[in-house]
N, C-alpha and C positions, 0 to 999 in steps of 0.2 A: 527558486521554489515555485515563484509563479509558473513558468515555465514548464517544469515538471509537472505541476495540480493538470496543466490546462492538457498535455497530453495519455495522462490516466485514462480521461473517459475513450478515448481513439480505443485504446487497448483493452478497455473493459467491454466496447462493443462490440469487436471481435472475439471475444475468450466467450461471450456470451452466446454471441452466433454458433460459435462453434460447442459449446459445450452440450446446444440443444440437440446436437446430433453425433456425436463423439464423448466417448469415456473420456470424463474429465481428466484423469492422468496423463492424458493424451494431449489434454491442450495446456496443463501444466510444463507438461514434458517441451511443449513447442516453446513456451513463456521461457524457461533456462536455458536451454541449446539455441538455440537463438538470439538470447541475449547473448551465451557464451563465444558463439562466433562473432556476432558483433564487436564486444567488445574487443576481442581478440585480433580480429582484421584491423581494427582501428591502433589500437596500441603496441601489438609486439612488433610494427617496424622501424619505434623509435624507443620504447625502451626496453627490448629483450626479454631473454629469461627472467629479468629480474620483477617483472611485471608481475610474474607467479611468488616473488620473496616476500614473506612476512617473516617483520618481528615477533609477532605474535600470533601465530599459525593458531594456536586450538580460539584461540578469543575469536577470531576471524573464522572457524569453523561452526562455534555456539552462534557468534552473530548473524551468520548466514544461515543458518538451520532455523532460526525464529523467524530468519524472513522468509524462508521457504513454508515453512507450516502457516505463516499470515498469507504469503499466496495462493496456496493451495486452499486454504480456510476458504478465501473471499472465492476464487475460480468456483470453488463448491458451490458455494449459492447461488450464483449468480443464474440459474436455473430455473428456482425459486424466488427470485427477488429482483423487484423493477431495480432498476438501475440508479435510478436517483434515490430512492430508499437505501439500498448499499451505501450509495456514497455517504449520505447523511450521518447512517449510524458510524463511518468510519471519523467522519467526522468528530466523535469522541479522542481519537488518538491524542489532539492536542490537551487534553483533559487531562488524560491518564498520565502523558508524561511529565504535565505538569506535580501532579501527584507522588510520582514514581520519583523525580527527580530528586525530589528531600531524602528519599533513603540508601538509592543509589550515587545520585551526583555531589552528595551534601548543597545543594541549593538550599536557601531560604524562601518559602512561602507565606505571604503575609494572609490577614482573614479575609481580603479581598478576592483573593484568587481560588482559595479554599471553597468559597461562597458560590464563586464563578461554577467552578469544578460541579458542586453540588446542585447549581441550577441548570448546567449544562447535559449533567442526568438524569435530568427531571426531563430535559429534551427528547432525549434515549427512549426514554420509557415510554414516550406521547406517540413516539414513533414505532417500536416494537408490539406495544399494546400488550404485556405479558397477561395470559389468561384470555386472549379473544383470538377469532379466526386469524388475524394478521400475525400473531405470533407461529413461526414456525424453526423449523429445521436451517431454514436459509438465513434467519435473521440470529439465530445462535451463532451460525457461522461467522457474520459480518462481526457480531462480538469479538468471537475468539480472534478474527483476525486485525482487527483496532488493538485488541490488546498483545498483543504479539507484535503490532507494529511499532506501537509506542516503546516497547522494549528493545527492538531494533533499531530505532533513533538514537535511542540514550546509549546505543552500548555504541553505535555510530560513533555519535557522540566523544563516548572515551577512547575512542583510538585512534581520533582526527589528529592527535597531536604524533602519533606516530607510526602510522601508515598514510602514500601517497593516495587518494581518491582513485586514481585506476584499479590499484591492487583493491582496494575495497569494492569496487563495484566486478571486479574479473572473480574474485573469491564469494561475491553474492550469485553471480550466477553457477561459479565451480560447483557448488557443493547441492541449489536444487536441481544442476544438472548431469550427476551423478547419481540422486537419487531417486528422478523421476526416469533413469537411464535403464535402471534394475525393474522399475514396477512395469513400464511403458508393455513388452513386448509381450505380457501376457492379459492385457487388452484392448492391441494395435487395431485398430479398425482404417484401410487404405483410402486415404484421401477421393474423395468421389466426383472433383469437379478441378482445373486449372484454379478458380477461385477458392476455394478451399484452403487449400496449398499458400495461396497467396496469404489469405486469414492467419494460418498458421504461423506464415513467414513473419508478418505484421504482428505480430500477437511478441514474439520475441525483439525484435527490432525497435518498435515504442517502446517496449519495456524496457529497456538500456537505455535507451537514452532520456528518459525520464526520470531512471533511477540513479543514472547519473548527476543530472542536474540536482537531486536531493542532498545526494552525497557531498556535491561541491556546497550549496545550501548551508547545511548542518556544518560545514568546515570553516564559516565566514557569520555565526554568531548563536548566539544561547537556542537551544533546545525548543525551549517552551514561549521562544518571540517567533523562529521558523516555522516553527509547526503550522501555528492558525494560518500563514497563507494561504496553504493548499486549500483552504475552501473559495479558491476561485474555481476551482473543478466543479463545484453543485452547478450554474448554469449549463454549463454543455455536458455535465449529466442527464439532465432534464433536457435537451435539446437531441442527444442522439438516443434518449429512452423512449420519447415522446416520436421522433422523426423513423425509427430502424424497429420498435417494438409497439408500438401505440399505447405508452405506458405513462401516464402524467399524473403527478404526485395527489394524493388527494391532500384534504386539510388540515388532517391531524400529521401529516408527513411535514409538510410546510409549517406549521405551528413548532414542531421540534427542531425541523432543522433551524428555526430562526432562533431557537432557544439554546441552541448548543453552538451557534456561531457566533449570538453575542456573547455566551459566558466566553471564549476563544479569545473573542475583540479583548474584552475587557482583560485576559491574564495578558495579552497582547500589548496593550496600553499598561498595566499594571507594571509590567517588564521594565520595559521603554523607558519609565519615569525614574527607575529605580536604575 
């Protein structure tokens, strides 16, 4: 998971480079077919056809479909939105699956974590600022796609015990890369630079193998102890927003993210003991 947190921002600042000049579907469309081939090159010359077999093909469709609309969501903003502010608000994910987990997973949550949850969107909100300038279009996005992610963990989650991690991460990229296959050519705009290309390439390539390492993650322990890692990502969020966009978080960005990191720590530690 560390792993994975630490190479998001790689990938978020190229989809963002490129989204400033390129229909977003476009750098969507590179994010799946990209990973598609990747994984693909990697995998089908040691386990074959069967790499594409699910036991449970439409679950493995819905899962993948959440992930696609949580990538697409966040590519969307990212436009509009410094980069370590994204990450921050995604930084909810581990919240929501904490939450989510009691009605999907039957997990137990005690008042500790409940409280966490609830202080940790107190975080959200310090950072979105609903009702002023900083609320916009970009930051609804990063919402819809923390919550969409959170649900793609937990469903992760239920089919770790019966699907292999390859087939799950080959069926996460199969299905955004089909459906960003249909929208793409109606507005392809031609790569304008050998670097471009390259962006594009990269944009798919980190993203597998990130989304990998989550998948293995999520397959080697509880949901809502996984989760909070991934906020090793804020520093080199901040580090390639600040160095690639001249974008450094102000102090109500910082005040939240430390508020929604510690409520994380704390279902984290809550987890742990229990």
């Amino acid at each position: 998971m560390c792993l994975g947190a630490a190479l998001l921002p790689f990938m978020n600042t190229f989809a963002k480079t490129l989204a400033a000049e390129y229909p977003v579907w476009q750098v969507v469309w590179a994010r799946f077919l990209g990973h598609l081939i990747c994984v693909s090159v990697i995998f089908l010359p040691t386990i074959g056809r069967a790499l594409f077999v699910s036991r449970r093909p439409w679950s493995q469709a819905g899962r993948s479909g959440v992930f696609f609309v949580s990538n697409a969501a966040f590519i969307g903003a990212l436009p509009f939105t410094p980069l370590a502010t994204a990450s921050s608000i995604m930084f909810t994910t581990p919240l929501i699956v904490t939450l989510l987990a009691v009605p999907l997973l039957g997990e137990r949550v005690g008042r500790w974590r409940i409280g966490a949850c609830v202080f940790g969107f107190v975080g959200a909100l310090v950072i979105i600022r609903p009702g002023t300038e900083m609320f916009n279009a970009g930051s609804a996005l990063v919402a819809l796609s923390a919550v969409c992610f959170a649900i793609y963990q937990l469903w992760t989650r239920t089919l770790s015990t019966d699907e292999r991690p390859e087939t799950q991460v080959v069926y996460t990229a199969l299905v955004g890369a089909v459906c960003t296959s249909i929208l793409v050519p109606f507005v392809w705009e031609t790569p304008q630079s050998w670097a471009h290309i390259g962006a594009f390439c990269a944009v798919g390539l980190v993203g597998a193998i990130a989304q990998f390492c989550v998948v293995q993650a999520l397959q080697r322990g509880p949901a809502s102890v996984i989760s909070p890692i991934g906020y090793v990502e804020l520093p080199s969020a901040v580090a390639f927003g600040y160095a690639v966009f001249g974008d450094f978080p102000d102090h109500a960005t910082w005040l939240g993210a430390a508020l929604i990191i510690a409520a994380g720590l704390t279902i984290a530690y809550r987890e742990s003991r229990a």
